[in-house]
C-alpha positions in Angstrom: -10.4 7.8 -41.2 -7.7 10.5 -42.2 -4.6 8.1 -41.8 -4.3 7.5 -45.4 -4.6 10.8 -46.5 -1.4 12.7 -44.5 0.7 9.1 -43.8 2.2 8.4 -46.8 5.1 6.6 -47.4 6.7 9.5 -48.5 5.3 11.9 -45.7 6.6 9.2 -42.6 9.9 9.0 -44.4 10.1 13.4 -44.3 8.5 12.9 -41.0 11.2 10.4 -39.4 13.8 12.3 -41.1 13.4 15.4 -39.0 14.6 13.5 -35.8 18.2 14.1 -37.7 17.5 18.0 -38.3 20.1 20.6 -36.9 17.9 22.4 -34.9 16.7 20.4 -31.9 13.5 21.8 -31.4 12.4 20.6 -34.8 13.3 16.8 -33.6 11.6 17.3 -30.3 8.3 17.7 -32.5 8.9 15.1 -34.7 9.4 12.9 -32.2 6.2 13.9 -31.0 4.7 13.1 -34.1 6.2 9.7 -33.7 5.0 9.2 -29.8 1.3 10.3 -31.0 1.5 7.0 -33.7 2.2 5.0 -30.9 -1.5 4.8 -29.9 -2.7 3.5 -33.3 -1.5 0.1 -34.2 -2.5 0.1 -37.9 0.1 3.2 -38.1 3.1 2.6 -35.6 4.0 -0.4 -37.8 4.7 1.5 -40.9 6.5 4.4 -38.7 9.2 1.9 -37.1 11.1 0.7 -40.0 14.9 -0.4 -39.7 16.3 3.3 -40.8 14.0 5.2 -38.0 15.4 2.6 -35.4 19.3 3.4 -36.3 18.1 7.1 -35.8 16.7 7.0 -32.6 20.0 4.4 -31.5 22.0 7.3 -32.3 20.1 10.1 -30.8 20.0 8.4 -27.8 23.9 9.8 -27.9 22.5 13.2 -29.3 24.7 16.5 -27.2 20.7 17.7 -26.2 19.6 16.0 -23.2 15.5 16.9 -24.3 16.8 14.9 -27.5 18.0 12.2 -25.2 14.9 12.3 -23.0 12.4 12.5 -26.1 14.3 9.0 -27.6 13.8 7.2 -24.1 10.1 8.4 -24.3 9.7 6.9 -27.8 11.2 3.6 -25.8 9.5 3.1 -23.5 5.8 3.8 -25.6 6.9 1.2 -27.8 7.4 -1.3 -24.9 3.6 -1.4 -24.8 3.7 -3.3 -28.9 5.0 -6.3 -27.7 5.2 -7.2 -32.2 7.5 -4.4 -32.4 10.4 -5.6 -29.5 12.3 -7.8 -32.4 12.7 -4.5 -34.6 13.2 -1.8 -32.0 15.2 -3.4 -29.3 18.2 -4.7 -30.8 21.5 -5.3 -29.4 22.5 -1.5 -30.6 19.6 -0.2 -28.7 20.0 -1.9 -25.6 23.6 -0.9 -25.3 22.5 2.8 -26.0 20.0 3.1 -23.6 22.7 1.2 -21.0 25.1 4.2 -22.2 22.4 6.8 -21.3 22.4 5.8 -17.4 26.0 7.4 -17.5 24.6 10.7 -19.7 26.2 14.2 -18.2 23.3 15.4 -17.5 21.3 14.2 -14.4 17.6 14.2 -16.4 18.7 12.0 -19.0 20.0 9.9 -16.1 16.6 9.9 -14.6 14.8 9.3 -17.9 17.1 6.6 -18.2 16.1 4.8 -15.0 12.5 5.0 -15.9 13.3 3.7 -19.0 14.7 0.3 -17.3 11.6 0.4 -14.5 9.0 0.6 -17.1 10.6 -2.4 -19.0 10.0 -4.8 -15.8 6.2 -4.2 -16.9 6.9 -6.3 -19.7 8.2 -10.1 -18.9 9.3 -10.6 -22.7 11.9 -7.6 -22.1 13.2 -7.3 -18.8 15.2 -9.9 -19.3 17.2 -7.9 -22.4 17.4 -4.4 -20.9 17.7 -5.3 -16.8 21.1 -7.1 -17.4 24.3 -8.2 -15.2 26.1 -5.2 -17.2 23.8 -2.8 -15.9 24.4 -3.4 -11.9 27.7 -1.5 -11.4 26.2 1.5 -13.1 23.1 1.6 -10.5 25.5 0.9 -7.4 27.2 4.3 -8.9 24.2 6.1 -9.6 23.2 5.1 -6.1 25.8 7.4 -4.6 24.9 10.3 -7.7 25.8 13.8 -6.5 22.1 14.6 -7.5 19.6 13.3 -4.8 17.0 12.6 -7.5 18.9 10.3 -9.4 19.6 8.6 -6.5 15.9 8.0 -5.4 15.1 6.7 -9.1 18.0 4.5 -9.2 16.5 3.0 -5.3 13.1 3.2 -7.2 14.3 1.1 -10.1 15.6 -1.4 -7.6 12.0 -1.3 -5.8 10.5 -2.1 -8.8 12.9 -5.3 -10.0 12.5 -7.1 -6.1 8.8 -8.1 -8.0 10.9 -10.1 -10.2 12.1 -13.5 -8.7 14.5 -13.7 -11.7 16.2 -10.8 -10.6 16.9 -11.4 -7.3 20.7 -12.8 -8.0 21.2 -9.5 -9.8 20.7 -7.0 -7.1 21.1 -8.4 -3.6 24.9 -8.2 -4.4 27.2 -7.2 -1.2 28.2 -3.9 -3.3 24.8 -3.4 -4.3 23.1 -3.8 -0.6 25.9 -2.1 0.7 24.8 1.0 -1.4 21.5 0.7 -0.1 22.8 0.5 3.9 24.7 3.8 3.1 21.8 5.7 1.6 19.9 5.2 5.2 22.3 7.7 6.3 21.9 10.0 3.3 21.9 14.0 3.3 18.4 14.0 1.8 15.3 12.9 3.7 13.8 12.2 -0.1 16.8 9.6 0.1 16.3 8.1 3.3 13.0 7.6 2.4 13.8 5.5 -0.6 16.3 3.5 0.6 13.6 2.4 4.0 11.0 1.6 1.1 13.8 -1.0 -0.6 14.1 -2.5 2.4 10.4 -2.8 2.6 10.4 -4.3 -0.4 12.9 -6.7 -0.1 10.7 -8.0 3.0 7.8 -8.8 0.9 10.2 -11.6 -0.6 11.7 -14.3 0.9 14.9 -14.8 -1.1 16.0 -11.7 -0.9 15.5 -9.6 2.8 18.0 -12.1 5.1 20.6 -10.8 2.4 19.5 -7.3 3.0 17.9 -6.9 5.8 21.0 -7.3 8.7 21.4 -6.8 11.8 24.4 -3.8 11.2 21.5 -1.8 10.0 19.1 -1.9 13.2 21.0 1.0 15.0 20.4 3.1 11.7 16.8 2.3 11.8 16.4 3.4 15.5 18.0 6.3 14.6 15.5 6.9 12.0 12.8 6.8 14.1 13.8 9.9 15.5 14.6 11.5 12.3 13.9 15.2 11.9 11.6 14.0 8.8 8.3 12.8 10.0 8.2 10.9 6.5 11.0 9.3 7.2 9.8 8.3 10.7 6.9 6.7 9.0 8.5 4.3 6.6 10.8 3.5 9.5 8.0 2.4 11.5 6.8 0.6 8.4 10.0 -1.6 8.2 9.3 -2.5 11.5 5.8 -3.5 10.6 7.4 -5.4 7.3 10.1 -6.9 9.8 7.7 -8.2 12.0 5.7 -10.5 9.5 9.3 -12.0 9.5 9.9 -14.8 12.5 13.6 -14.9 11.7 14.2 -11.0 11.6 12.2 -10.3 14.7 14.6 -11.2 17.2 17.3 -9.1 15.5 15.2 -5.6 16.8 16.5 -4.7 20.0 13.1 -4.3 21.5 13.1 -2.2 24.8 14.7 0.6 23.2 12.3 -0.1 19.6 9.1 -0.3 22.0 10.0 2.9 23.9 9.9 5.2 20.3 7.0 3.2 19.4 5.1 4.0 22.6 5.8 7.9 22.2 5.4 7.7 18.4 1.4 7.1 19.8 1.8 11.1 21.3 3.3 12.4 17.6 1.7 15.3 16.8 1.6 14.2 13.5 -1.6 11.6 12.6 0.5 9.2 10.2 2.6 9.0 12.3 0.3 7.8 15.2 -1.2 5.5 12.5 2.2 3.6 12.2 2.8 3.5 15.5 -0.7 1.4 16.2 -0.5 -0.7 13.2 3.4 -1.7 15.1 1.6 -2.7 17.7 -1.0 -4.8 15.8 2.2 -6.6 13.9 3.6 -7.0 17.0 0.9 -9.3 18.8 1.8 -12.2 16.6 4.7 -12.7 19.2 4.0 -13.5 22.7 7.2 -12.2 24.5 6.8 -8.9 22.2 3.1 -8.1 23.3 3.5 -8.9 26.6 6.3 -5.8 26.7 4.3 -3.7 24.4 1.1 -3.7 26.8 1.6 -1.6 29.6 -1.0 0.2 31.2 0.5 3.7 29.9 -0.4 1.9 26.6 -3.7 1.0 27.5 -4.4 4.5 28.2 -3.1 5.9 25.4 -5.3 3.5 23.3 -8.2 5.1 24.7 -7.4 8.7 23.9 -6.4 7.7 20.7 -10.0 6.0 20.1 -11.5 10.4 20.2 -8.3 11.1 18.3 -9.3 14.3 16.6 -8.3 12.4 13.2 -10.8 9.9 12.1 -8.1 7.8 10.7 -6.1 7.5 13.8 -9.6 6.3 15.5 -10.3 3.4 13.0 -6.8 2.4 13.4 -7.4 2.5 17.5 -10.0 0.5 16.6 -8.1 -1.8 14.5 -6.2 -2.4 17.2 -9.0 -3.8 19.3 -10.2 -6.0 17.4 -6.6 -7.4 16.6 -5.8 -7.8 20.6 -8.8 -10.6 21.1 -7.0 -12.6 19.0 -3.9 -12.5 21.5 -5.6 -13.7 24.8 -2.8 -12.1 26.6 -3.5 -8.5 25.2 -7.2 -8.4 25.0 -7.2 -8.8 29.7 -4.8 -6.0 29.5 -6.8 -3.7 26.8 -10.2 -4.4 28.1 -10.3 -1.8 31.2 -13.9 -0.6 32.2 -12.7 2.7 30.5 -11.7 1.3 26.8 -15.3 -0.7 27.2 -17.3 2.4 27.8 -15.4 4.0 25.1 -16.0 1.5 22.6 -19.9 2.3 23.7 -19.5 5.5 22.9 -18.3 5.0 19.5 -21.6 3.4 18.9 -23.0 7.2 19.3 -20.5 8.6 17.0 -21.6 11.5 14.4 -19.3 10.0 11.9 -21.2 6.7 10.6 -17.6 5.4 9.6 -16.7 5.3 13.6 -20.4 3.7 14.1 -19.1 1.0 11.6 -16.5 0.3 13.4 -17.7 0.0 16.7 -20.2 -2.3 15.5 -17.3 -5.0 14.2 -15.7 -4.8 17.3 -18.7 -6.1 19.1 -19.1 -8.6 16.2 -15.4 -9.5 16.7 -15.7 -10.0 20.7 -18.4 -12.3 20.2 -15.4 -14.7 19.1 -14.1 -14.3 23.0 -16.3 -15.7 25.5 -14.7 -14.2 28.1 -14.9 -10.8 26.6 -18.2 -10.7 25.0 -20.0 -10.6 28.6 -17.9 -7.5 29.6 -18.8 -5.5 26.3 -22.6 -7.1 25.4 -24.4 -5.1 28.5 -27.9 -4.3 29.3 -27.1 -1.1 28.7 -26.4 -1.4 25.4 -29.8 -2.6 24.2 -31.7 1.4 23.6 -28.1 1.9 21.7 -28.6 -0.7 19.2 -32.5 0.4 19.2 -31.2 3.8 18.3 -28.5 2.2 15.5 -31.2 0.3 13.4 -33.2 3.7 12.9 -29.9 5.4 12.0 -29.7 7.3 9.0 -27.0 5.7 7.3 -28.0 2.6 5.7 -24.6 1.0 5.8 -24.9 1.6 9.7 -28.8 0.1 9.8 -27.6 -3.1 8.3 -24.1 -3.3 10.1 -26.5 -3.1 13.2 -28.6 -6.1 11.8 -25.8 -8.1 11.6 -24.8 -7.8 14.6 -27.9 -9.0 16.5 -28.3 -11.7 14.0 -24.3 -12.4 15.4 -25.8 -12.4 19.2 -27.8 -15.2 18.6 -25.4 -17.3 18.6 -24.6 -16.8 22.4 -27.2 -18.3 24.7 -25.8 -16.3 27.5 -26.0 -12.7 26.4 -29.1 -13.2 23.6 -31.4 -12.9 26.1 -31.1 -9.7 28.1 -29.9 -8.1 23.9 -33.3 -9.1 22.3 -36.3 -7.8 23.4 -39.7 -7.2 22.3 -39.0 -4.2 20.7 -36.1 -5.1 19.1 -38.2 -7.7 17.1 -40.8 -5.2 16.2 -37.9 -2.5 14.9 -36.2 -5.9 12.7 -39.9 -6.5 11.3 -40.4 -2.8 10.3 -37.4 -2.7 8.7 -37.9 -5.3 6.0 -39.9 -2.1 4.4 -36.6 -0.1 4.4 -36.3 2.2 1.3 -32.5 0.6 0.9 -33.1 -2.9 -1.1 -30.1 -4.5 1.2 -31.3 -3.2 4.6 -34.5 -4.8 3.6 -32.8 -8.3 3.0 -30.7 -8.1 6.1 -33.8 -7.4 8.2 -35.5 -10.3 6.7 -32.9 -12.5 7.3 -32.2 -11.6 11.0 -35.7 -11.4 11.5 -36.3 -15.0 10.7 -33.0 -16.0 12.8 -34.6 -14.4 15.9 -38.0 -15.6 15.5 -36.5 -19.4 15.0 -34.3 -18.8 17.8 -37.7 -18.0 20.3 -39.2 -20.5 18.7 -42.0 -18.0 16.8 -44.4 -19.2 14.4 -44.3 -15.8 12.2 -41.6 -15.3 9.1 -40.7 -13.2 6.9 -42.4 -13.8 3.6 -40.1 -11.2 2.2 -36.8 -13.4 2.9 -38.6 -16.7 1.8 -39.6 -14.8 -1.7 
């Protein structure tokens, strides 16, 4: 209610003419000034007139690099008014903020990269700023003495691979070359950047066979043993990416690939670990690689990794489980007495996030008939007893779920579902949690059809 009052015509023209004062610090806060009108649409309009514009072209050249950066700021806040792109980004504008990506100093560089990422948010104007003329200045700034202009300008090519349009712009020889050489980069920041363009050039199918080759595999093995543990990760993760890809996989040199892999299971580090287990999920998609990954040193390792001491690193073990019945060949290996009666013990875990997971991997065998009768024992009836009084309602209803799952299978329903079972199910539908209540009413009347029992739930019929 107090825009009128200070933003007059006259006080916006005094205000936009202080981006032009001699001392910089005074254009730093009228830029500010400018940046706050951004936010209000009734008052950014009168701000960015034709005379403001030309300023902030030219300061874009100004000999202070915060004056530089504060201009690229005001840029990129106006990208978000798509009804000012016709006054602001003209021709002259475009070609400045080009000019800054070469700027002497290495912030301004930066800036200027952001400056081109945050434009890709914005189909109307990618297509003006993220030009052919721009390419030979990112393959430069690629190889940039400063290590953080080279992870922005890897960043900014990240950030175009979501753009089909741009595809022909970047996966250039020089430009892919770049990216090859920054694998082997002093900086493990670098490295790191350069593994997560590949990454993203796997999610698409256009450009990865250009830029994913098979030169580049002995660099990635090599990174898997980098000093970095970062960098180990997002080397397993191009794996991982790789692998979703049936005309890269055959590329990897496996025995050498599934000997890191196997002691990247004993890092000390949990991510790591992680990685490694989530390789090994991606990798049971192929039969010949499975059936080399599998070995009973794996088996075993899978089991210690199921107490792991990080919680993660056990839901990923588990993860892994459940992925291995899909693959008949795995699940005969994985399945040992051993990796059974630790999946039973998860059941009794004090975390209920382990509980949780246990229980799906008992859902998830019931898919396998040949695995379900190894893992749905006798034994476990008093733990599932014990599960539906749990205290943690997500774990109470999980637990339904899963006996309303069991009676489905004739051949293991009947030693699982007892008499008492059926009285806990029926006391539950009083459970102070409204969707425990509804998933006991439901099982309840699946088991009492399934006997063949005349009494229902009222509560799941209402």
């Amino acid at each position: 209610d107090l825009y009128g009052l200070p933003f007059t015509p006259g006080m916006i023209s005094a205000t936009c003419s202080k981006l032009r004062a001699e001392d910089w610090r005074v254009q730093i806060q009228a830029f500010q000034t400018i940046h706050a009108s951004m936010a209000h649409n009734d008052l950014h309009s009168l701000v960015f007139f034709p005379q403001t514009i030309s300023t902030i072209q030219g300061l874009l050249a100004d000999a202070y690099d915060n004056v530089q950066c504060n201009a690229l700021n005001i840029l990129v806040a106006a990208m978000n008014h798509s009804n000012l792109y016709g006054l602001i980004f003209t021709p002259g504008i475009i070609s400045a903020i080009h000019n800054t990506l070469r700027a002497a100093h290495w912030t301004v560089q930066i800036r200027a990269l952001k400056t081109l990422a945050a434009s890709l948010d914005h189909n109307n104007l990618h297509a003006l700023i993220f030009n052919s003329d721009i390419i030979p200045t990112i393959q430069e700034l690629l190889a940039d003495e400063d290590e953080d202009v080279q992870c922005e300008a890897l960043a900014t090519l990240v950030a175009s691979m979501d753009h089909s349009n741009l595809y022909d712009l970047i996966s250039i020889p020089d430009i892919i070359s770049a990216i090859h050489n920054q694998l082997r980069a002093e900086y493990w920041s670098v490295r790191i950047l350069a593994l997560k363009t590949l990454v993203a050039s796997l999610h698409h199918s256009n450009p990865h066979a250009l830029i994913f080759t098979p030169d580049m595999i002995p660099t990635i093995q090599e990174l898997l043993v980098d000093e970095d543990e970062d960098v180990q990760c997002e080397a397993l993760a191009i794996l991982v990416a790789s692998l979703h890809h049936s005309d890269l996989y055959n590329i990897i040199p496996m025995p050498g690939t599934i000997s890191s892999i196997h002691s990247k299971l004993r890092d000390k580090n949990s991510r790591i670990r992680i990685w490694a287990l989530q390789t090994i999920i991606a990798s049971m998609a192929y039969n010949h690689l499975h059936t080399l990954i599998f070995k009973p040193e794996t088996i075993f390792i899978i089991q210690e990794l199921l107490a792991d001491a990080n919680e993660n690193v056990q839901y990923k073990a588990v993860d892994t489980l459940v992925a291995s019945m899909d693959h008949s060949a795995p699940y005969k290996l994985m399945f040992t007495p051993g990796i059974i009666s630790t999946i039973h013990s998860k059941l009794r875990d004090k975390d209920w996030h382990v509980q949780l997971r246990g229980l799906k991997t008992l859902v998830a065998s019931l898919e396998n008939n040949d695995l379900h009768t190894l893992i749905f024992n006798p034994d476990m009836v008093s733990t599932i007893q014990g599960l539906l009084a749990d205290k943690h309602e997500d774990v109470r209803c999980q637990s339904l779920k899963t006996l309303e799952a069991v009676i489905h299978h004739d051949d293991i329903c009947g030693h699982i579902i007892n008499d008492i079972l059926i009285s806990d199910i029926q006391a539950m539908q009083n459970d102070p949690y409204k969707n425990v209540r509804l998933q006991a009413a439901k099982t309840f009347n699946l088991v009492s059809g399934y006997l063949g029992l005349s009494f229902h739930s009222s509560l799941f019929h209402t």
